[in-house]
PyMOL Python script that loads the backbone (N, CA, C, O; Angstrom):
from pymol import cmd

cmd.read_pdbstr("""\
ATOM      1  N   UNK A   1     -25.776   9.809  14.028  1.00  0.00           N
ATOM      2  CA  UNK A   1     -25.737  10.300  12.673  1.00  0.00           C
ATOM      3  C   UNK A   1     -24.381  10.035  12.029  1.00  0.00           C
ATOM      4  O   UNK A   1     -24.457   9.616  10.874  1.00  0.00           O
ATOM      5  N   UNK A   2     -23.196  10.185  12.515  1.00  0.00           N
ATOM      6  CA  UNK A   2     -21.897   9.911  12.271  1.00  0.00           C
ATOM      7  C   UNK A   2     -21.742   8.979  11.679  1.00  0.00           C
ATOM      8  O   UNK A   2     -21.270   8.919  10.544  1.00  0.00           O
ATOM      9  N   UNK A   3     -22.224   7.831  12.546  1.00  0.00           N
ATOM     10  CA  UNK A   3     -21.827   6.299  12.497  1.00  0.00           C
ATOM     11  C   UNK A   3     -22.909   5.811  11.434  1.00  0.00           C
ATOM     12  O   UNK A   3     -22.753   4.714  10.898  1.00  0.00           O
ATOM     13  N   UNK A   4     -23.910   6.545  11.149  1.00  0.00           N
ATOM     14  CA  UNK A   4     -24.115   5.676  10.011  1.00  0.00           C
ATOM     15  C   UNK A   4     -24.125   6.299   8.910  1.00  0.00           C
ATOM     16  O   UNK A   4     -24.688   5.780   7.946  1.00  0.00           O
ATOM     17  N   UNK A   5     -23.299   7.972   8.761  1.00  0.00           N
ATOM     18  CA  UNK A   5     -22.829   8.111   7.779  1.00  0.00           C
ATOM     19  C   UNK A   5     -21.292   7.209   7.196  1.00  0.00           C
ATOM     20  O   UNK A   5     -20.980   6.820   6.070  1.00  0.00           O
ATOM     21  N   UNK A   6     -20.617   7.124   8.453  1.00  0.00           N
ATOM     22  CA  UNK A   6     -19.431   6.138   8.481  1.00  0.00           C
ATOM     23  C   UNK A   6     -19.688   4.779   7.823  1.00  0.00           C
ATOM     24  O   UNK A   6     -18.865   4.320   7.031  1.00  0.00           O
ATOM     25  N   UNK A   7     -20.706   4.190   8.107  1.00  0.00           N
ATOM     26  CA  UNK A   7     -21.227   2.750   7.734  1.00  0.00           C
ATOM     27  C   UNK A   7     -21.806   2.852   6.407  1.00  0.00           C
ATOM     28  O   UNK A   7     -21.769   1.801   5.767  1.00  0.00           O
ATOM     29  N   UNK A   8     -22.206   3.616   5.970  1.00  0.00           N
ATOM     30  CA  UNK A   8     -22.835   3.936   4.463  1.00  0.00           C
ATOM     31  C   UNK A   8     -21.354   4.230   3.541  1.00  0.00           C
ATOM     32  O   UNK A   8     -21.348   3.792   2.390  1.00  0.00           O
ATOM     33  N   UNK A   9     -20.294   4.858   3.973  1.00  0.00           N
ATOM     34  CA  UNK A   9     -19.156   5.195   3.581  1.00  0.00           C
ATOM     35  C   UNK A   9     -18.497   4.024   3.375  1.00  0.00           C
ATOM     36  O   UNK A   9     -18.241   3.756   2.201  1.00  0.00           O
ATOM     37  N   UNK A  10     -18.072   3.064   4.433  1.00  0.00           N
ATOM     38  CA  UNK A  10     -17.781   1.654   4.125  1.00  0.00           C
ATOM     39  C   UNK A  10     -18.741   0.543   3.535  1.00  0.00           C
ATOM     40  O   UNK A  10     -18.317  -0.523   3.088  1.00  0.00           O
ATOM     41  N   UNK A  11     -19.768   0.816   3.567  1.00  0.00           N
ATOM     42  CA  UNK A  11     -20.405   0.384   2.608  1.00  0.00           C
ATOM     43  C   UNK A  11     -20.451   0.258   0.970  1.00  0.00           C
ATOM     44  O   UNK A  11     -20.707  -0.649   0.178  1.00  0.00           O
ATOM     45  N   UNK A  12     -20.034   1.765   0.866  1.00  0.00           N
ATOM     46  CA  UNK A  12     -20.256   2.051  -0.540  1.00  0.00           C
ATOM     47  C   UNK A  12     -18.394   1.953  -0.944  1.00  0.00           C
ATOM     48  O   UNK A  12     -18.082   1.786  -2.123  1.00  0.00           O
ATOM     49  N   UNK A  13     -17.468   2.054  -0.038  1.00  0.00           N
ATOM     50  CA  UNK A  13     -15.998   1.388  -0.168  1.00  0.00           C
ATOM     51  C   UNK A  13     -15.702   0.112  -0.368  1.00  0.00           C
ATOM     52  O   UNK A  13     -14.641  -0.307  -0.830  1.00  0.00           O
ATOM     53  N   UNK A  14     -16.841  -0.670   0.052  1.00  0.00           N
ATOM     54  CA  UNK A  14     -16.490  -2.221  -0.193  1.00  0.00           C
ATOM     55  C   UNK A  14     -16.818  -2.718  -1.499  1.00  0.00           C
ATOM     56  O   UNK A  14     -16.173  -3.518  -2.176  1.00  0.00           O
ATOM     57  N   UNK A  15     -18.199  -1.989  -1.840  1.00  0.00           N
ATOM     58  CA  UNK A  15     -18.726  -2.391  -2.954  1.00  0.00           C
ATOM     59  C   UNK A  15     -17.889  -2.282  -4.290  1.00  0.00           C
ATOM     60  O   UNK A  15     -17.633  -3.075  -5.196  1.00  0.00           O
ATOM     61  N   UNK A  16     -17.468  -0.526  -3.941  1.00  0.00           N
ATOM     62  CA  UNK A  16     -16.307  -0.335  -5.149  1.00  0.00           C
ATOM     63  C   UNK A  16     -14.886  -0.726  -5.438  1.00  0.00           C
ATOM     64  O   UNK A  16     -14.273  -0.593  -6.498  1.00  0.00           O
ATOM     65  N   UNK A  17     -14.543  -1.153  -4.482  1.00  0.00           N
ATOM     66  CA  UNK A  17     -13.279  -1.494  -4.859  1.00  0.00           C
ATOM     67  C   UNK A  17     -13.084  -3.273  -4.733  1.00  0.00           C
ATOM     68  O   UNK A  17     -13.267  -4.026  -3.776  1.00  0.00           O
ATOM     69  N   UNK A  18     -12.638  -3.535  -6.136  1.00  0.00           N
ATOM     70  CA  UNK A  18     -12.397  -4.765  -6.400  1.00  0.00           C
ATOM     71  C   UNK A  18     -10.621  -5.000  -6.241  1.00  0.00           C
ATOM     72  O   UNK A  18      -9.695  -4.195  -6.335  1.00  0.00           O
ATOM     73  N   UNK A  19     -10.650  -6.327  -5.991  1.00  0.00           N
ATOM     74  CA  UNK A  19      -9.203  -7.197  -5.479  1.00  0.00           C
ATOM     75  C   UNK A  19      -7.628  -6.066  -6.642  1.00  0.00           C
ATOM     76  O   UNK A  19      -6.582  -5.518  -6.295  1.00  0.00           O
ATOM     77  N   UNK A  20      -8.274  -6.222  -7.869  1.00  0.00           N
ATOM     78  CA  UNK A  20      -7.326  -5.805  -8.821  1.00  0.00           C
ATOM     79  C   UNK A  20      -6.611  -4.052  -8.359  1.00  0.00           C
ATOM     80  O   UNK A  20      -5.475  -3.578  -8.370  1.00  0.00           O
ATOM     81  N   UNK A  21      -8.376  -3.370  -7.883  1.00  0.00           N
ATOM     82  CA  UNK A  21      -7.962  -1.998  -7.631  1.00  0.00           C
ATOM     83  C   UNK A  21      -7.066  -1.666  -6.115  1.00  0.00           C
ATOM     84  O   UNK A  21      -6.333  -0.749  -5.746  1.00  0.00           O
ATOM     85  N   UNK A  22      -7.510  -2.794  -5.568  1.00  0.00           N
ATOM     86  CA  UNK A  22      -6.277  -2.796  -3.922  1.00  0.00           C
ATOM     87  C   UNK A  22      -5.260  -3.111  -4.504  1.00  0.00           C
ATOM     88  O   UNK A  22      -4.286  -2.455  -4.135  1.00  0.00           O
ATOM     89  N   UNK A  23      -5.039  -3.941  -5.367  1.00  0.00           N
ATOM     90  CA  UNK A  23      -3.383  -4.277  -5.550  1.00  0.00           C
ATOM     91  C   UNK A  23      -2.749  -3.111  -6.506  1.00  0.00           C
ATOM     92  O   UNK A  23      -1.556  -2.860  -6.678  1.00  0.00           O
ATOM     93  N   UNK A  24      -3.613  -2.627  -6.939  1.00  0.00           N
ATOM     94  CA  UNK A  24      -3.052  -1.309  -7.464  1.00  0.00           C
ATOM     95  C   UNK A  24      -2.445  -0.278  -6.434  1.00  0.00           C
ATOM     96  O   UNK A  24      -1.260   0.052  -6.371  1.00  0.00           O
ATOM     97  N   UNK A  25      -3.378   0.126  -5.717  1.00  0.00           N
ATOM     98  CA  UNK A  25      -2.958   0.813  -4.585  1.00  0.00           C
ATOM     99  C   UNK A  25      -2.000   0.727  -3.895  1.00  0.00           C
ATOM    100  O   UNK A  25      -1.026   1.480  -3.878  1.00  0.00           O
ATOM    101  N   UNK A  26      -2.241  -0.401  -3.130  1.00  0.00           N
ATOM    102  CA  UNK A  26      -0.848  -1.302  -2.606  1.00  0.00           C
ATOM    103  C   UNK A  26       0.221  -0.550  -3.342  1.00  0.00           C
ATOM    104  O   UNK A  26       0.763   0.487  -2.961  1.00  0.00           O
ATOM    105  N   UNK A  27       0.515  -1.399  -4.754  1.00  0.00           N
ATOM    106  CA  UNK A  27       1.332  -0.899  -5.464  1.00  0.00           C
ATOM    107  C   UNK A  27       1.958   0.557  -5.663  1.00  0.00           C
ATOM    108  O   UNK A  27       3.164   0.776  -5.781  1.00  0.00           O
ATOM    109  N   UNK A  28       0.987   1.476  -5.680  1.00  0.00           N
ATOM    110  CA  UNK A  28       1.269   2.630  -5.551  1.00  0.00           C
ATOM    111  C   UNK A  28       1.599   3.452  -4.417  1.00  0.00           C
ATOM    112  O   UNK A  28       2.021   4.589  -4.623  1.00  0.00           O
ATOM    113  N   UNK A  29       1.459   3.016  -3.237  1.00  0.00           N
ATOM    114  CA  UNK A  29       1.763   2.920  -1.641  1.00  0.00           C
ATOM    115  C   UNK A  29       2.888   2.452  -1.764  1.00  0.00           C
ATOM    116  O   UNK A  29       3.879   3.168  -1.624  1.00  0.00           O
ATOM    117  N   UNK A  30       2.982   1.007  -2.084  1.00  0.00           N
ATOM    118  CA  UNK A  30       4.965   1.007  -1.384  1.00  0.00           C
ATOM    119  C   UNK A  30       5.725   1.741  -2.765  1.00  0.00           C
ATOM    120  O   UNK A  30       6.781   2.346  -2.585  1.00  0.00           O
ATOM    121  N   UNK A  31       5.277   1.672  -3.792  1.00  0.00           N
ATOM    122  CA  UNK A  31       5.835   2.166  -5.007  1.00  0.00           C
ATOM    123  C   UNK A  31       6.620   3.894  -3.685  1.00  0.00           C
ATOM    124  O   UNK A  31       7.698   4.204  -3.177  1.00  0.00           O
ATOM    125  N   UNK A  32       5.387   4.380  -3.736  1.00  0.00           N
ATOM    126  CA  UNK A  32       5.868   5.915  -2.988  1.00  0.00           C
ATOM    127  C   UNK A  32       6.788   5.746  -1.709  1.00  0.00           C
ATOM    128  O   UNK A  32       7.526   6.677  -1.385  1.00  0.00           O
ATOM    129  N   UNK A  33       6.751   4.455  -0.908  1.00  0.00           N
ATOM    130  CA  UNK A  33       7.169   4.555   0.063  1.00  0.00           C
ATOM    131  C   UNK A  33       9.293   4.183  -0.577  1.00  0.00           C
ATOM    132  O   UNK A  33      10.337   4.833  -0.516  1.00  0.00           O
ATOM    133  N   UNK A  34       8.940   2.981  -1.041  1.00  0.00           N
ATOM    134  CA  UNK A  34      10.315   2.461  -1.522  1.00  0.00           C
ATOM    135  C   UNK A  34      11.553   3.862  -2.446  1.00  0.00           C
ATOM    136  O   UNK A  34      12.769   4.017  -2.331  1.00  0.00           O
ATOM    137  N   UNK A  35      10.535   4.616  -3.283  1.00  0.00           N
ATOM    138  CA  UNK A  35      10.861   5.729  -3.945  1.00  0.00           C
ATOM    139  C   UNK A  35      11.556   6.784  -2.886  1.00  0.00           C
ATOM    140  O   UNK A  35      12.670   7.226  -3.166  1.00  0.00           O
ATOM    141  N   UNK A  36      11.132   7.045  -2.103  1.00  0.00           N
ATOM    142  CA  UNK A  36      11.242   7.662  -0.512  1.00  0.00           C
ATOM    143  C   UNK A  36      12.234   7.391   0.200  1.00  0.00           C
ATOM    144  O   UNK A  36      12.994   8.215   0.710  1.00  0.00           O
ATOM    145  N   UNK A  37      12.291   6.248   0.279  1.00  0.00           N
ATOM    146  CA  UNK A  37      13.483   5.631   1.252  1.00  0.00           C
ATOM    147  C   UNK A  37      14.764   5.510   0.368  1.00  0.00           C
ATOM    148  O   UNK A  37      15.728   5.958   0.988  1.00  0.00           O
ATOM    149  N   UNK A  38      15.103   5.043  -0.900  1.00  0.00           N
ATOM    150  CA  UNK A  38      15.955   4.878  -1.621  1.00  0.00           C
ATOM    151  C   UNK A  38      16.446   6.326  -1.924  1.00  0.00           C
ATOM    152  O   UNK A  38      17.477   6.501  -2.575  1.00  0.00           O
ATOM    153  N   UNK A  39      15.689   7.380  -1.439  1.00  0.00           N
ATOM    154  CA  UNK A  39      16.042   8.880  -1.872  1.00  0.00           C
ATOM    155  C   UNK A  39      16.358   9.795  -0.640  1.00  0.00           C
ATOM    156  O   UNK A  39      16.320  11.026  -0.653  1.00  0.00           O
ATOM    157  N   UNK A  40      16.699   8.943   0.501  1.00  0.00           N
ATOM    158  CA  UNK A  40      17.659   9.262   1.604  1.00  0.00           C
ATOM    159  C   UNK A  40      19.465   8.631   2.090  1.00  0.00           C
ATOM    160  O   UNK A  40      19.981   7.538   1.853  1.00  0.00           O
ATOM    161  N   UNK A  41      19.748   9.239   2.458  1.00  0.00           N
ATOM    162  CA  UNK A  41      21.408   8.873   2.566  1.00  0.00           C
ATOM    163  C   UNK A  41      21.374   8.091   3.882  1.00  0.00           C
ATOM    164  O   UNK A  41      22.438   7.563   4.206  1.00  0.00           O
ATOM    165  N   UNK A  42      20.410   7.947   4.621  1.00  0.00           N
ATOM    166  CA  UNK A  42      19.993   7.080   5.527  1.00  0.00           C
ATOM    167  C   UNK A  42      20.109   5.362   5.324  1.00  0.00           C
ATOM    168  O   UNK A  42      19.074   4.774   5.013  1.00  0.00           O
ATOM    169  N   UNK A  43      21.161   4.707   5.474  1.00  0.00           N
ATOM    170  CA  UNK A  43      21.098   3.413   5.483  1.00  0.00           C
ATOM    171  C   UNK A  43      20.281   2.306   6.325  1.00  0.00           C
ATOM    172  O   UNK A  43      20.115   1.157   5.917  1.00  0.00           O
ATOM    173  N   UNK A  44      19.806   2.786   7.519  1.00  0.00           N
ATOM    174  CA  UNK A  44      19.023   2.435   8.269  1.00  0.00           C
ATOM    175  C   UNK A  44      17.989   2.017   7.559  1.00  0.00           C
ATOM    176  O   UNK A  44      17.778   0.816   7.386  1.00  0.00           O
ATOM    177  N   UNK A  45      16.984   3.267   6.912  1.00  0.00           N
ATOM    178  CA  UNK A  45      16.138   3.079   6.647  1.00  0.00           C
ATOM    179  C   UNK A  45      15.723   1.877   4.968  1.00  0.00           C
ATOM    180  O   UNK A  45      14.710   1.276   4.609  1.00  0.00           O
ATOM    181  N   UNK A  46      17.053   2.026   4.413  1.00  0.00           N
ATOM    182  CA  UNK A  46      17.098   0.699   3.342  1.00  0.00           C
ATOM    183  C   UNK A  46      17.373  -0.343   3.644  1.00  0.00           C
ATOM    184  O   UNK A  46      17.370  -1.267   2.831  1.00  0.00           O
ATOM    185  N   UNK A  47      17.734  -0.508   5.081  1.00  0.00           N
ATOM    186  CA  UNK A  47      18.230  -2.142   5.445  1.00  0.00           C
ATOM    187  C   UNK A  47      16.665  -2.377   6.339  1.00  0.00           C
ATOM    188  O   UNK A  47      16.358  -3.556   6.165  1.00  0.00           O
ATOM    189  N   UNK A  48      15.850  -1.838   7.008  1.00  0.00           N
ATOM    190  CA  UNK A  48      14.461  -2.120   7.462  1.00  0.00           C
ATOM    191  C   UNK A  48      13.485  -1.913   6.591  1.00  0.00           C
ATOM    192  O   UNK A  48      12.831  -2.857   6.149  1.00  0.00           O
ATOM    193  N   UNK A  49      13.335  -1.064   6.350  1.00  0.00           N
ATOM    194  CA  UNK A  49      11.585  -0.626   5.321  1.00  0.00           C
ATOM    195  C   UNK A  49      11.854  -1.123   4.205  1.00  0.00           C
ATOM    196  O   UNK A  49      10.737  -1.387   3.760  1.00  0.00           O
ATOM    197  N   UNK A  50      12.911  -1.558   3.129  1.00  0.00           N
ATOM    198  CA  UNK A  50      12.840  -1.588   1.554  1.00  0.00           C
ATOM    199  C   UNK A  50      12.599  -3.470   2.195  1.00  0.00           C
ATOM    200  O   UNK A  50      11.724  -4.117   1.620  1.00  0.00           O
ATOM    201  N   UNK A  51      13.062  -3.868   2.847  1.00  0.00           N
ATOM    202  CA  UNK A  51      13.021  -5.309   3.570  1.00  0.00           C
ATOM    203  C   UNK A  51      11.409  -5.683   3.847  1.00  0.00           C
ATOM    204  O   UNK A  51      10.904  -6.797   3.715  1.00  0.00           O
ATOM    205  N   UNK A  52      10.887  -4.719   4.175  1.00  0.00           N
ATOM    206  CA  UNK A  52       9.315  -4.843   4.805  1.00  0.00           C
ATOM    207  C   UNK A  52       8.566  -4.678   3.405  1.00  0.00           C
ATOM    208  O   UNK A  52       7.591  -5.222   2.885  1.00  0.00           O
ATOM    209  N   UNK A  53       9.309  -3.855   3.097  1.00  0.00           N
ATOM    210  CA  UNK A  53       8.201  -3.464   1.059  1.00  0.00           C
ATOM    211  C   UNK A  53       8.101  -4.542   0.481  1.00  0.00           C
ATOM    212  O   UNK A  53       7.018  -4.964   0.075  1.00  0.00           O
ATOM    213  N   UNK A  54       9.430  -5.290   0.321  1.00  0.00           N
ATOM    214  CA  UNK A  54       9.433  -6.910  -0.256  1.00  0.00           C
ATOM    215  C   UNK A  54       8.784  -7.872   0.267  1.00  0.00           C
ATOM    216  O   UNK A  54       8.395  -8.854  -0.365  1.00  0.00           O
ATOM    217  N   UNK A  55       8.572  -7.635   1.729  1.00  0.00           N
ATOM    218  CA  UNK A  55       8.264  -9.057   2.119  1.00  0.00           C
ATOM    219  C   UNK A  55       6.307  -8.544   1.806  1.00  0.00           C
ATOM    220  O   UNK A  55       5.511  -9.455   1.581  1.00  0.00           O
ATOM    221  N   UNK A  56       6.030  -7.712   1.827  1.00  0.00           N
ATOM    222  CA  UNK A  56       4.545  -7.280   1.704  1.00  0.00           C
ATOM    223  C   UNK A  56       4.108  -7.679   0.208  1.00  0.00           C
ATOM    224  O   UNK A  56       3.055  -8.239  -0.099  1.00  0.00           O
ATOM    225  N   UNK A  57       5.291  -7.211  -0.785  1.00  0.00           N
ATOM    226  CA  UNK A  57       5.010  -7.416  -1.957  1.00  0.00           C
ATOM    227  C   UNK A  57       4.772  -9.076  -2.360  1.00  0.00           C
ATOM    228  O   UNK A  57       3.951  -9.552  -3.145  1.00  0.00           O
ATOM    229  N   UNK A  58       5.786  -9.754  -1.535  1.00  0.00           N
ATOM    230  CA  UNK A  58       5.485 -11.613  -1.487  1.00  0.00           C
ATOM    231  C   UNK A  58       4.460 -11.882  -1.275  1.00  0.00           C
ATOM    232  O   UNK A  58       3.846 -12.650  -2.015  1.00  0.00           O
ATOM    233  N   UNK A  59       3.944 -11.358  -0.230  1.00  0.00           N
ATOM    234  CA  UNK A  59       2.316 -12.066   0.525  1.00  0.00           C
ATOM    235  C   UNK A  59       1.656 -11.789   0.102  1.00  0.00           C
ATOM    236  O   UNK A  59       0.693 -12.551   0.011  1.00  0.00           O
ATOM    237  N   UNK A  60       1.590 -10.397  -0.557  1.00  0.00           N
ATOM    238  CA  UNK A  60      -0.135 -10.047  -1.283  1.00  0.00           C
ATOM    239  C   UNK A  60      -0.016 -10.214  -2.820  1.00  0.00           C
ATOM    240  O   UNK A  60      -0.829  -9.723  -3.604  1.00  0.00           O
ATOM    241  N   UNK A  61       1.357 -11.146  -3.288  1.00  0.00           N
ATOM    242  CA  UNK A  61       1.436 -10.787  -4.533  1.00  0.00           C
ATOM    243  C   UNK A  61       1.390  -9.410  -5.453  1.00  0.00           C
ATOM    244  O   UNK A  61       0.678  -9.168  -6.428  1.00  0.00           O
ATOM    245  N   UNK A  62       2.198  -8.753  -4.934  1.00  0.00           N
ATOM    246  CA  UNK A  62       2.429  -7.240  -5.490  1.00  0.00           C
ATOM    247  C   UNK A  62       3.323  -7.285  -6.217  1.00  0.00           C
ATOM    248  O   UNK A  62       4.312  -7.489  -5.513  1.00  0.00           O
ATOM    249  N   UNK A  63       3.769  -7.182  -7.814  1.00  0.00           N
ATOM    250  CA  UNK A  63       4.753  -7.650  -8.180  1.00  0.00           C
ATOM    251  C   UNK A  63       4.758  -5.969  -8.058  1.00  0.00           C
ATOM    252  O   UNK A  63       3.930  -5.201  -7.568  1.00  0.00           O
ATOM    253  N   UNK A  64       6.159  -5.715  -8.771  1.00  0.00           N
ATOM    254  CA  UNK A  64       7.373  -4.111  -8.405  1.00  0.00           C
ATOM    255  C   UNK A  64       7.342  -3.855 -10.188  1.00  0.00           C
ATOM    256  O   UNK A  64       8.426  -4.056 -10.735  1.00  0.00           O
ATOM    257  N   UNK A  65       6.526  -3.559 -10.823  1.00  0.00           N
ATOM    258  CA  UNK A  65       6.416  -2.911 -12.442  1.00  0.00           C
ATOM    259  C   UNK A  65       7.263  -2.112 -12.664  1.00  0.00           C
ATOM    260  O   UNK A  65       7.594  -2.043 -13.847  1.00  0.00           O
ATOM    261  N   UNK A  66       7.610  -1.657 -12.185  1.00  0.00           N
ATOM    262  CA  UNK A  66       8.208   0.090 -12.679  1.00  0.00           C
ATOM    263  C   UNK A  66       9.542  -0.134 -12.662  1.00  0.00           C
ATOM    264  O   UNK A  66      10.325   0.776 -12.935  1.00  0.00           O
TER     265      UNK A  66
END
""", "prot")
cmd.dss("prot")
cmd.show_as("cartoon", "prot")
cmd.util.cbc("prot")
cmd.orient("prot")
């Protein structure tokens, strides 16, 4: 019963979401993550993760709006 409430769930996830609305997301995912990291005194974490946000934003074409 699970699994094909699960499979009806991804089912009806694939259907709805089009290319434009993932890159939104995306966007709004590292948007929160980059916001996050730039708002710690932690240098570590701006010389690895803001590095990984960019290179994600290259490959999937995510441009940085805000």
């Amino acid at each position: 019963m699970k699994a094909k409430l699960i499979g009806m769930l991804v089912s009806l996830l694939m259907k709805t979401l089009t290319p434009d609305l993932l890159k939104n997301f995306a966007d709004m995912v590292l948007d929160f993550v980059e916001d996050r990291v730039k708002g710690t005194k932690s240098p570590v974490d701006d010389a690895i993760i803001l590095p990984i946000c960019s290179m994600i934003r290259g490959a999937f074409d995510i441009p940085d709006n805000d």
